[in-house]
DOTI-536320 format. One record per residue (C-alpha): residue in three letters; x, y, z; chain; residue number from 1. Coordinates in pm, 1 decimal. Layout:
% residues N
    aa         c1         c2         c3   ch     i
   ALA          X          Y          Z    A   NUM
...
***
This chain:
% residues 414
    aa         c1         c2         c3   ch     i
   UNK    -2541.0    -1279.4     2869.2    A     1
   UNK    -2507.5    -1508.5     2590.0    A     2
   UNK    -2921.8    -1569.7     2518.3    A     3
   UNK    -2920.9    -1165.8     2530.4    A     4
   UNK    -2639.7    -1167.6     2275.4    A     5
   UNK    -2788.4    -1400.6     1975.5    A     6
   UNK    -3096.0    -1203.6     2028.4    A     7
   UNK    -2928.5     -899.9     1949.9    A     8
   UNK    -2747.2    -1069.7     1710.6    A     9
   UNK    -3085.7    -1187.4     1502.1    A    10
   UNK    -3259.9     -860.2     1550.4    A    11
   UNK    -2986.9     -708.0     1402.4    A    12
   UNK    -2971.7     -964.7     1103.2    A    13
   UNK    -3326.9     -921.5     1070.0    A    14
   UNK    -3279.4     -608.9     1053.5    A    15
   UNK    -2988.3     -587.9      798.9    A    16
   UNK    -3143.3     -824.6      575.4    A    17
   UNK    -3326.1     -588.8      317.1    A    18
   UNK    -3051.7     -374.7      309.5    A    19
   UNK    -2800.0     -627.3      246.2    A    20
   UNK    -3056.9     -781.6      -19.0    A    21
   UNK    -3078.8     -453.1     -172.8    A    22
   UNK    -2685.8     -331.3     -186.9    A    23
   UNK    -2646.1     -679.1     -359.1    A    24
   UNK    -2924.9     -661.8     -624.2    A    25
   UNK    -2777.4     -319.0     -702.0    A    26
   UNK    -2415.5     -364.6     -693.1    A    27
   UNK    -2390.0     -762.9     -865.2    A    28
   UNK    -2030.5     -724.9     -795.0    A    29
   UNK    -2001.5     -724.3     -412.6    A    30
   UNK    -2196.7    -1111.5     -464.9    A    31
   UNK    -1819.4    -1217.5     -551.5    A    32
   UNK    -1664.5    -1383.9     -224.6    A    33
   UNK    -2001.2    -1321.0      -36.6    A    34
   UNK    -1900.1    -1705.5       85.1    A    35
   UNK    -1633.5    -1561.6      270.6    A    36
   UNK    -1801.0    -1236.8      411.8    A    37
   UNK    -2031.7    -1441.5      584.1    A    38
   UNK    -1743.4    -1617.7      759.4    A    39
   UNK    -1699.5    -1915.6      507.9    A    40
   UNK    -1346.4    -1985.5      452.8    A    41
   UNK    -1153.8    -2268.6      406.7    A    42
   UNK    -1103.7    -2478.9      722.6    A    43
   UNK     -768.2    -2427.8      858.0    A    44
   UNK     -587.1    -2737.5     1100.3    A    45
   UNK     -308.6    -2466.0     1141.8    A    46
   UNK     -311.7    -2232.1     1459.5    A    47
   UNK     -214.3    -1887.0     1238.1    A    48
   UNK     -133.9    -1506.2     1314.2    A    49
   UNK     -437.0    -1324.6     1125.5    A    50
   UNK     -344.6    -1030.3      993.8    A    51
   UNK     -630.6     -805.2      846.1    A    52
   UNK     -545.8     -473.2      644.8    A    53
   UNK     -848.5     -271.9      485.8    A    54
   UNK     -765.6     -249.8      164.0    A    55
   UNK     -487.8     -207.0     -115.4    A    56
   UNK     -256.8       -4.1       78.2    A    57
   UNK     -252.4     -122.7      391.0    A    58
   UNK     -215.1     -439.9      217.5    A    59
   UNK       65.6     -417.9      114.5    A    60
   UNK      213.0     -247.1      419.0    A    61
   UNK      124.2     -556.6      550.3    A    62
   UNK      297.6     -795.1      290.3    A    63
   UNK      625.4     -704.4      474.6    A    64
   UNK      472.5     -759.2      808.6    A    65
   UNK      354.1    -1127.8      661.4    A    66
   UNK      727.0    -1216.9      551.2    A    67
   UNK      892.2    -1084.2      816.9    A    68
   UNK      667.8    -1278.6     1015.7    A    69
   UNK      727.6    -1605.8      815.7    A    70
   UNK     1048.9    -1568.5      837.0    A    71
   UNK     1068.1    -1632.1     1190.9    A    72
   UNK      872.7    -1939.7     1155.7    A    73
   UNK      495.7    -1836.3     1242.4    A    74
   UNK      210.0    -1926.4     1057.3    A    75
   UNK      -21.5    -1637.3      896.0    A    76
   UNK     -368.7    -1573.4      776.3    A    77
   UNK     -406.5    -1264.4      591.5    A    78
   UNK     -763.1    -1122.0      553.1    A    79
   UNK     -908.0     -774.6      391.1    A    80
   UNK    -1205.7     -583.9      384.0    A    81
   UNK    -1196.3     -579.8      -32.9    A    82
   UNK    -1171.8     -775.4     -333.3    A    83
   UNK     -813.9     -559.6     -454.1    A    84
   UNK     -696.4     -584.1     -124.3    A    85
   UNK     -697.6     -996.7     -137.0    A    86
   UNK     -595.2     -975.3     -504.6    A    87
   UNK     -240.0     -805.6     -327.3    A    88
   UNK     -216.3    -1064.5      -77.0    A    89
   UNK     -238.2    -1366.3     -326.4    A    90
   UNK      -13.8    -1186.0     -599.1    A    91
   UNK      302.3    -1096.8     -350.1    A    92
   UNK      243.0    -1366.0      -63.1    A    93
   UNK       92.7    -1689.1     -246.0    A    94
   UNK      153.4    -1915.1       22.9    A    95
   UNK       -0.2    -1721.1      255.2    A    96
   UNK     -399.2    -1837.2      281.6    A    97
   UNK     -630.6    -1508.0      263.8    A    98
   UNK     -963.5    -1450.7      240.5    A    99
   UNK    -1223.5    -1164.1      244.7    A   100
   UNK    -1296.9    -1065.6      623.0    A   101
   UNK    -1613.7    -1134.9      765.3    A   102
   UNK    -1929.0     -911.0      793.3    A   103
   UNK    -1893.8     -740.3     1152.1    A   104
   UNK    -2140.4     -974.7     1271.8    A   105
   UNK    -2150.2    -1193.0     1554.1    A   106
   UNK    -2236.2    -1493.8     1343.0    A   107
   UNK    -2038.9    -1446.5     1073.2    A   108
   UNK    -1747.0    -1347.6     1310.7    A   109
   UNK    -1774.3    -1661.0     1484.4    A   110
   UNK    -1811.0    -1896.7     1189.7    A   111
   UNK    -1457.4    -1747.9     1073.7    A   112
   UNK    -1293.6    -1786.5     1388.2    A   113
   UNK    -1438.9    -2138.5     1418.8    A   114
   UNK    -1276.7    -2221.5     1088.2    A   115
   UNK     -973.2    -2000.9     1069.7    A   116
   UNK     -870.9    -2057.6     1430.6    A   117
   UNK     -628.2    -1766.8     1491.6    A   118
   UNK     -366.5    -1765.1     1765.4    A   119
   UNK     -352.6    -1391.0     1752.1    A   120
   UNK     -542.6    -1096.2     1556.4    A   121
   UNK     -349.2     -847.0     1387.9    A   122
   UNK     -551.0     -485.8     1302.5    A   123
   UNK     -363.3     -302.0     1057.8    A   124
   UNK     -434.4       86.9     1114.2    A   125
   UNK     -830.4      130.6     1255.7    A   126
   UNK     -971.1     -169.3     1178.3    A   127
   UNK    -1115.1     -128.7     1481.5    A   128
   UNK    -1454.5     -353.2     1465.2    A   129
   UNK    -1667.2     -456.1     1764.6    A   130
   UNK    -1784.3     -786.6     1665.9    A   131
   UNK    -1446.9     -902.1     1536.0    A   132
   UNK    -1276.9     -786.6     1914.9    A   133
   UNK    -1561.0     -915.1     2088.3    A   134
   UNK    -1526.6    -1317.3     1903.3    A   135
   UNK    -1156.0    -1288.9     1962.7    A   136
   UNK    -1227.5    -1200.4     2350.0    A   137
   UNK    -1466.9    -1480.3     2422.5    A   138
   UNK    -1208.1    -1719.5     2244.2    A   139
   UNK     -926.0    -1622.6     2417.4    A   140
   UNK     -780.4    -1473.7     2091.0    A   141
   UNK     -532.7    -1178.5     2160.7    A   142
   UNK     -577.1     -863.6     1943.1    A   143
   UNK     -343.2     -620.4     1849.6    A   144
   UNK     -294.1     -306.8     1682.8    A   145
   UNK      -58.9     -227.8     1386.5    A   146
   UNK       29.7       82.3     1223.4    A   147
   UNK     -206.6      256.1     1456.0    A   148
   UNK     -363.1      559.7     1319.8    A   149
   UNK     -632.6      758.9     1454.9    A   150
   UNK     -667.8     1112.0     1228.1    A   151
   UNK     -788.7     1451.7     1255.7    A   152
   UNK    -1105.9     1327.1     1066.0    A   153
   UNK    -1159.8     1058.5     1261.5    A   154
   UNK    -1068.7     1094.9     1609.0    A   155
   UNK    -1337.7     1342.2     1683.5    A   156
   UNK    -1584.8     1094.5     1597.4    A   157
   UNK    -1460.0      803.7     1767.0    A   158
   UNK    -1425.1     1081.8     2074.4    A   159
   UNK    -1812.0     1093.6     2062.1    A   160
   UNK    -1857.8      752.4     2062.4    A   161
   UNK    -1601.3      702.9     2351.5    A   162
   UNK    -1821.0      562.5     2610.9    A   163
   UNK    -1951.2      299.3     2328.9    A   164
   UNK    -1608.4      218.6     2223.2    A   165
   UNK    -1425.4      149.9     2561.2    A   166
   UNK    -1493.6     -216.8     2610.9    A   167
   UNK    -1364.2     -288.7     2284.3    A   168
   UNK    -1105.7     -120.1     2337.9    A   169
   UNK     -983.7     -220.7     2629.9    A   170
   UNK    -1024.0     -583.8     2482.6    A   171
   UNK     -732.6     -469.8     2270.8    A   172
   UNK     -392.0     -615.5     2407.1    A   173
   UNK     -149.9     -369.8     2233.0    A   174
   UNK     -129.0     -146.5     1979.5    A   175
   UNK      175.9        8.4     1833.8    A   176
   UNK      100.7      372.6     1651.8    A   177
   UNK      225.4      512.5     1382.3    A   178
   UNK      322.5      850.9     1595.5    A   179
   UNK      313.7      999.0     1935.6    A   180
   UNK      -27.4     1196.4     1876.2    A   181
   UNK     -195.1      850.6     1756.2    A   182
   UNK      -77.3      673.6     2078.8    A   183
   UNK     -193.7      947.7     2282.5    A   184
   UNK     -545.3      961.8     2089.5    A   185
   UNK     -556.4      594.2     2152.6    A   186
   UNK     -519.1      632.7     2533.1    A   187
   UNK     -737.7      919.5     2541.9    A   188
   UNK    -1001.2      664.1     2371.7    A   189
   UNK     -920.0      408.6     2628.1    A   190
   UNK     -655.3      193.2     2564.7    A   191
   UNK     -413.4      135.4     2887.7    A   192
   UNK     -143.6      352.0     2851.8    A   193
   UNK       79.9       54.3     2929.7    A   194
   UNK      -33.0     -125.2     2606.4    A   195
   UNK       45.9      167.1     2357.3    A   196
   UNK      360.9      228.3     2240.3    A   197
   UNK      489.1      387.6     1890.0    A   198
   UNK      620.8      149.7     1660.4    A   199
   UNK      564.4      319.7     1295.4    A   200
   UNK      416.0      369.0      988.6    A   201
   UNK      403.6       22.1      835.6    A   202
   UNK      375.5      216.9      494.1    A   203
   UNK      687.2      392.5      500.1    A   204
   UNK      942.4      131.9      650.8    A   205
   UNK     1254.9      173.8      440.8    A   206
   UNK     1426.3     -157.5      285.5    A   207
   UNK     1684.2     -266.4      475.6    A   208
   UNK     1879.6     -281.4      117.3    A   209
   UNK     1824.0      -29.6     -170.6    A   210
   UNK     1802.3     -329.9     -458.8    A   211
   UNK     2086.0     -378.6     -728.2    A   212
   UNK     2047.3     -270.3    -1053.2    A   213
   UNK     2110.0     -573.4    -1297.1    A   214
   UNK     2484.5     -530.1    -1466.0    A   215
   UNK     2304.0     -505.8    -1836.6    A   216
   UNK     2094.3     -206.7    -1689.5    A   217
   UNK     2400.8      -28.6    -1542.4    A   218
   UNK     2551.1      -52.3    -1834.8    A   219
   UNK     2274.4       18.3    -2063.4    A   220
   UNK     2213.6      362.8    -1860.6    A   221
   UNK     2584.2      463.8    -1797.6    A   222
   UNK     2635.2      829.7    -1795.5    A   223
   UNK     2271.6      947.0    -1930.6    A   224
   UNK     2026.7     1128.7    -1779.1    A   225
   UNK     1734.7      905.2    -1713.9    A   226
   UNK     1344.7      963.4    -1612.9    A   227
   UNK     1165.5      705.8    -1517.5    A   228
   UNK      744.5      612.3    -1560.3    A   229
   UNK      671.9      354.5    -1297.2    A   230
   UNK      338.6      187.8    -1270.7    A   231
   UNK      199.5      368.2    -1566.6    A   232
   UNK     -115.7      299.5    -1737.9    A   233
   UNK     -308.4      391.3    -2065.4    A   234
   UNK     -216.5      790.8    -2151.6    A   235
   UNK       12.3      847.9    -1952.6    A   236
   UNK      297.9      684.4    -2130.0    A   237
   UNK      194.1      878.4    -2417.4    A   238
   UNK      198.0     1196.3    -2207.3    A   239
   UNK      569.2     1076.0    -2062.5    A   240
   UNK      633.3     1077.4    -2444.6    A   241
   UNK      485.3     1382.5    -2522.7    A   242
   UNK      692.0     1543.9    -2161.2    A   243
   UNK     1037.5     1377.9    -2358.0    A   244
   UNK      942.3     1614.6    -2661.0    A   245
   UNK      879.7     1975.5    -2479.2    A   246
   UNK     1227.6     1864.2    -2299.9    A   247
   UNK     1382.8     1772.5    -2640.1    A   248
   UNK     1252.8     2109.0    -2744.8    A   249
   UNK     1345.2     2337.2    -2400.7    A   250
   UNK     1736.7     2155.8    -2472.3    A   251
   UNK     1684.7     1895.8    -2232.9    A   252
   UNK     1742.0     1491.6    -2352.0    A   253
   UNK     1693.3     1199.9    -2195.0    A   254
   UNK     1648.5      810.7    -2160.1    A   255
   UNK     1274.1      723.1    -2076.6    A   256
   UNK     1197.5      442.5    -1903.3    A   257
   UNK      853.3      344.2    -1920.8    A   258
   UNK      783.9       42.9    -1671.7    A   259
   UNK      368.8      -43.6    -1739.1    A   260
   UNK      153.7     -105.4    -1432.1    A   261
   UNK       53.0     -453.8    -1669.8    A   262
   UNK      402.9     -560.0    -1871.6    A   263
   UNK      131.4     -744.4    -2117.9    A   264
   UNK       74.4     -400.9    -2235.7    A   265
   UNK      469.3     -333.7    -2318.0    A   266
   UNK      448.5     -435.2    -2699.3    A   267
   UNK      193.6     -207.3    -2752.4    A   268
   UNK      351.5       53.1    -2538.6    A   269
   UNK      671.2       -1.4    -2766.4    A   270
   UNK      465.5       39.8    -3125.4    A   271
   UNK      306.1      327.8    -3050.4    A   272
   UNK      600.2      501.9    -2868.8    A   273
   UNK      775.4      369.7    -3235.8    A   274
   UNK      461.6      571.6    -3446.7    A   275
   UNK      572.3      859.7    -3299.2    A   276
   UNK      940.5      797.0    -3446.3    A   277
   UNK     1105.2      750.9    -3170.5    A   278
   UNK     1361.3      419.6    -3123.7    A   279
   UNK     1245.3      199.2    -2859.9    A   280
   UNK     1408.6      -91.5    -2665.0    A   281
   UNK     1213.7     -348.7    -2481.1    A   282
   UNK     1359.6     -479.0    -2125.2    A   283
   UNK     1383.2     -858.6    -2239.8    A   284
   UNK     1581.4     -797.1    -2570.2    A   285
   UNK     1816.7     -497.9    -2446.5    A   286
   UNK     2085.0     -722.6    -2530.4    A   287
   UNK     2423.2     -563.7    -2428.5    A   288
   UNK     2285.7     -200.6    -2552.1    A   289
   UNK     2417.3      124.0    -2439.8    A   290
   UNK     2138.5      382.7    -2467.7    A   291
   UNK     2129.5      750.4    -2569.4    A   292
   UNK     1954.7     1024.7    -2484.7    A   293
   UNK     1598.3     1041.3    -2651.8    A   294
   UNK     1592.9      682.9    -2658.2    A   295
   UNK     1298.5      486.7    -2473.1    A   296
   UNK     1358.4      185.0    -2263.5    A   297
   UNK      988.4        4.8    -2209.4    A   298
   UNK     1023.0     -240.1    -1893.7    A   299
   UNK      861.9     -615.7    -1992.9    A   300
   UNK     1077.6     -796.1    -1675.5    A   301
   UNK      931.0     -775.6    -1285.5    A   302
   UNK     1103.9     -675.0    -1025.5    A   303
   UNK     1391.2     -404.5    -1167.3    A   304
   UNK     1183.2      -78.6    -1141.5    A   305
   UNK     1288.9      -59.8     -758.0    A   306
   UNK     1641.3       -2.4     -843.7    A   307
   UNK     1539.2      143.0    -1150.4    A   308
   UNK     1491.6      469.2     -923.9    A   309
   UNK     1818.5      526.0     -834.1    A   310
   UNK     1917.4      622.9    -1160.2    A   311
   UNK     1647.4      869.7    -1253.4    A   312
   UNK     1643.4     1245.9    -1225.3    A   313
   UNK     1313.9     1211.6    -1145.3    A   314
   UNK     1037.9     1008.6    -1191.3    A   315
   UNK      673.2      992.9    -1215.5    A   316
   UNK      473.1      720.1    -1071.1    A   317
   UNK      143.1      608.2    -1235.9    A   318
   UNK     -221.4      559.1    -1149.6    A   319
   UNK     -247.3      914.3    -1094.1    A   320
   UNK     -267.4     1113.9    -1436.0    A   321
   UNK     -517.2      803.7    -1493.2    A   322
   UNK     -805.7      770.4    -1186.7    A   323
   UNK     -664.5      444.6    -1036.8    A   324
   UNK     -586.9      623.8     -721.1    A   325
   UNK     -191.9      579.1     -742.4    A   326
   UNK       34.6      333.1     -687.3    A   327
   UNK      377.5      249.4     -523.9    A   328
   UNK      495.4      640.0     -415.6    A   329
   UNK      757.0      512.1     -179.2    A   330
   UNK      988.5      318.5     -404.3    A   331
   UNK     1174.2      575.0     -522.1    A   332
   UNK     1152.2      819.1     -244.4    A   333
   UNK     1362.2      566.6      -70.8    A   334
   UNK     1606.7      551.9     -392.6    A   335
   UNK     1638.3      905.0     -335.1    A   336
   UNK     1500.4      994.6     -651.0    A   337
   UNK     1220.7     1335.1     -637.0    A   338
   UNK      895.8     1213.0     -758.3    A   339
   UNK      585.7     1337.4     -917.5    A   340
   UNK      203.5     1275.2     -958.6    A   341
   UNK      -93.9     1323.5    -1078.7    A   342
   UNK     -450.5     1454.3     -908.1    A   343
   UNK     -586.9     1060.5     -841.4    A   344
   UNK     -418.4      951.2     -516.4    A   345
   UNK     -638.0      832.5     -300.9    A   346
   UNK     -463.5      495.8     -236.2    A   347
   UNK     -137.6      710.7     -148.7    A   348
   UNK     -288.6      975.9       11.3    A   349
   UNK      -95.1      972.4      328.8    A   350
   UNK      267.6      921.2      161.2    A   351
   UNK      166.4     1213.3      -37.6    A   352
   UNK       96.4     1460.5      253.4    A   353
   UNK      489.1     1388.2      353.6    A   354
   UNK      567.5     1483.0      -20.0    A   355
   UNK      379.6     1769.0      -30.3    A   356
   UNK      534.6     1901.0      333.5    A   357
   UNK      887.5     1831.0      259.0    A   358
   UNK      860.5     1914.6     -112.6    A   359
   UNK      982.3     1599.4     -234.7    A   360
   UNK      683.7     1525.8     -389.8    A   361
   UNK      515.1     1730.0     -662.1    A   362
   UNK      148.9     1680.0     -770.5    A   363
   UNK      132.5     1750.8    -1192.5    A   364
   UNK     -323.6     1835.6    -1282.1    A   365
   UNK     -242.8     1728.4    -1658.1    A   366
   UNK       29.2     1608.5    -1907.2    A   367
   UNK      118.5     1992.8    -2016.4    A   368
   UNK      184.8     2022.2    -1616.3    A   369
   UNK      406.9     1691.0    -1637.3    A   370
   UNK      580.6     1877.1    -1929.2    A   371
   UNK      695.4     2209.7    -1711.3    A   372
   UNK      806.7     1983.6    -1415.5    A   373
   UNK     1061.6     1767.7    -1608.8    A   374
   UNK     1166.6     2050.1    -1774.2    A   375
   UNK     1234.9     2235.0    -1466.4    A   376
   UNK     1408.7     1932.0    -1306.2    A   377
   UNK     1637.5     1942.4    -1546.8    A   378
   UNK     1697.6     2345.2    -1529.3    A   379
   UNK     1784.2     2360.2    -1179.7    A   380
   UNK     1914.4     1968.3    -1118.3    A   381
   UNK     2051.8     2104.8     -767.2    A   382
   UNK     1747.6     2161.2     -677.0    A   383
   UNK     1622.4     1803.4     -770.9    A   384
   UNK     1885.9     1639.0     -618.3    A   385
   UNK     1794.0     1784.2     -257.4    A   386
   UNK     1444.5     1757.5     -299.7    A   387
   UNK     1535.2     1386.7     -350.3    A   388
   UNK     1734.2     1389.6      -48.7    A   389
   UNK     1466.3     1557.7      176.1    A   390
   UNK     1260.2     1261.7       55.3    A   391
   UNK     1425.6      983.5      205.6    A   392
   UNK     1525.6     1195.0      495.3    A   393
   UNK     1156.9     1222.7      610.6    A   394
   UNK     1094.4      872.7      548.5    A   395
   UNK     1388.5      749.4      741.3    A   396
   UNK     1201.1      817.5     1082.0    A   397
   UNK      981.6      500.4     1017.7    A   398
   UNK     1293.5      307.8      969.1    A   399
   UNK     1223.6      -41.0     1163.3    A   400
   UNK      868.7      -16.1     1197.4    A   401
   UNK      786.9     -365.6     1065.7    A   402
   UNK     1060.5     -494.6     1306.8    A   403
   UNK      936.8     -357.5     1584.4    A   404
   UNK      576.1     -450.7     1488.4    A   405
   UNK      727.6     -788.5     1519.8    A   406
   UNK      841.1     -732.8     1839.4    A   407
   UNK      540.3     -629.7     1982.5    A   408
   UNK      319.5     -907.4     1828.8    A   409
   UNK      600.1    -1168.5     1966.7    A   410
   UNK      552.1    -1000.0     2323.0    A   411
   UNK      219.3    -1041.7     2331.4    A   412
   UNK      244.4    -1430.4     2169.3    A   413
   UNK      528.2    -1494.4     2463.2    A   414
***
């Protein structure tokens, strides 16, 4: 078997190699940590959990899943398919090593097992690739599922492909799904029933604390109706400016907190908030104020906007007015807090589909839209309140998901 698999392996590099030539020449930018695609990563003397997550999202589902991890004394690798992804890893787990993942390959497979020597492989969601499965097989390396999703778009295809799929995934040791219908799609694909079980969304694991507001802040925002900007970027604080004006002019005044996806921007942020005559405060020099309504509070500190939530009528989260593709929708859904967005939410898309359902969520198609919605929270504040509440409610189900992730992986490590 193995002189039939490296010929395989160099027909199919021979046969890859234009293509790969020619996605390179055309796109310069996938050349950066090409190293590490072809399985080139740092040596490693240290036997590791490897945990790999696609991209930015499931990155950062994962960053709990690392710490948690850590915590209990194991060792962990963290890989992605992306450049964005990594960048996540190496901003909130530094001393974690990560690196690129390799090309599905059997060659570049091996030369990252050979240097990253895992003790176990950790899939987040359907990272479900062949080559990767096989090299962990042949080394003994266990691999397990996390956050297992298989969805309506998908399964049908990986139903086709069913009888080409089965020995890799019955190489699979566990997997814990997000739901019942994924673990049952996952059997139905050919995992043992005995090695599926539901653990979770990694995604939507509550804190086990709702973070504390800092004294100054409580203070600060004592008795005033607040709405908050989180992970904004360039237009839409000026349409969260232009949405405190239509409110000023419907009857309706309040603090605006404006907390900038990049805090280098929050100068700027603060003179051109002050153009349009309005008296601003920056985070860092609050210094014992109590603020009023109509008054704008621009975040230049890490780390508050969490708790910053739980004080807002309702909030807006950024990335999505703009065509990032969204950022961090669950922070203050857990804070209780009903929350809005824009049409670009790709990286959010599944946290949004809860929204949407339970009507937590609203989606706003331009800043005049933005306008209506903060004025209406503010006209019916009842209302607001219990959307808020159905919010956290639906997220409470996948309360304990990263713990029992834990579990599982330990099981399968014991």
């Amino acid at each position: 078997m193995i002189p039939i698999r490296h010929s395989l392996a160099a027909l199919s590099a021979l046969a890859l190699g234009p293509f790969l030539a020619g996605v390179l020449l055309l796109r310069p930018t996938l050349r950066r940590g090409l190293a590490e695609r072809f399985g080139r990563i740092p040596v490693d003397g240290t036997e590791r959990i490897w945990i790999h997550a696609s991209s930015v999202g499931e990155a950062k589902a994962a960053c709990r899943l690392v710490g948690i991890l850590e915590e209990a004394g194991h060792s962990v690798r963290a890989s992605t398919s992306t450049l964005s992804g990594r960048s996540v890893f190496r901003r909130d787990r530094p001393g974690t090593p990560s690196n690129l993942a390799p090309f599905d390959h059997p060659w570049c497979v091996e030369a990252a097992l050979l240097r990253g020597r895992p003790r176990l492989s950790v899939l987040i969601e359907t990272e479900l690739w062949p080559s990767w499965i096989a090299g962990c097989a042949r080394r003994g390396v266990p691999v397990v599922v996390a956050s297992g999703r298989l969805s309506d778009r998908s399964f049908p295809r990986y139903r086709r492909l069913r009888s080409l799929l089965g020995p890799t995934l019955r190489r699979i040791e566990a997997v814990g799904a997000r739901t019942e219908l994924d673990a049952e799609r996952f059997v139905e694909l050919g995992v043992p029933e005995a090695r599926v079980r539901v653990t979770g969304d990694l995604k939507l694991d509550p804190p086990i604390d709702q973070p504390a507001l800092a004294i100054d802040l409580i203070r600060a925002l004592a008795d005033v109706p607040v709405v908050v900007g989180g992970s904004t970027h360039a237009g839409e604080e000026r349409a969260l400016v232009e949405s405190l004006e239509a409110a000023e002019k419907a009857g309706h005044a309040f603090v605006l907190v404006l907390a900038p996806r990049d805090i280098e921007r929050a100068e700027a942020i603060a003179d051109s908030c002050r153009a349009r005559r309005r008296r601003v405060h920056l985070r860092s020099r609050l210094e014992g104020r109590h603020l009023v309504p109509g008054e704008i509070l621009v975040l230049d500190t890490l780390g508050e906007l969490p708790a910053l939530y739980a004080t807002a009528s309702i909030a807006f989260v950024g990335g999505t007015l703009a065509s990032i593709g969204g950022h961090n929708l669950v922070e203050p859904v857990h804070a209780g807090c009903p929350v809005l967005f824009g049409p670009h939410t790709q990286n959010v898309r599944k946290v949004v589909e809860i929204l949407e359902i339970g009507g937590a969520g609203q989606r706003v198609v331009s800043s005049g839209d933005l306008e209506g919605a903060i004025i209406a929270a503010f006209e019916d504040p009842e209302a607001c309140r219990v959307r808020g509440e159905i919010g956290r409610e639906h997220l409470e189900a996948h309360r304990g998901s990263v713990l029992r992730t834990r579990q599982m992986i330990e099981e399968v490590l014991g």
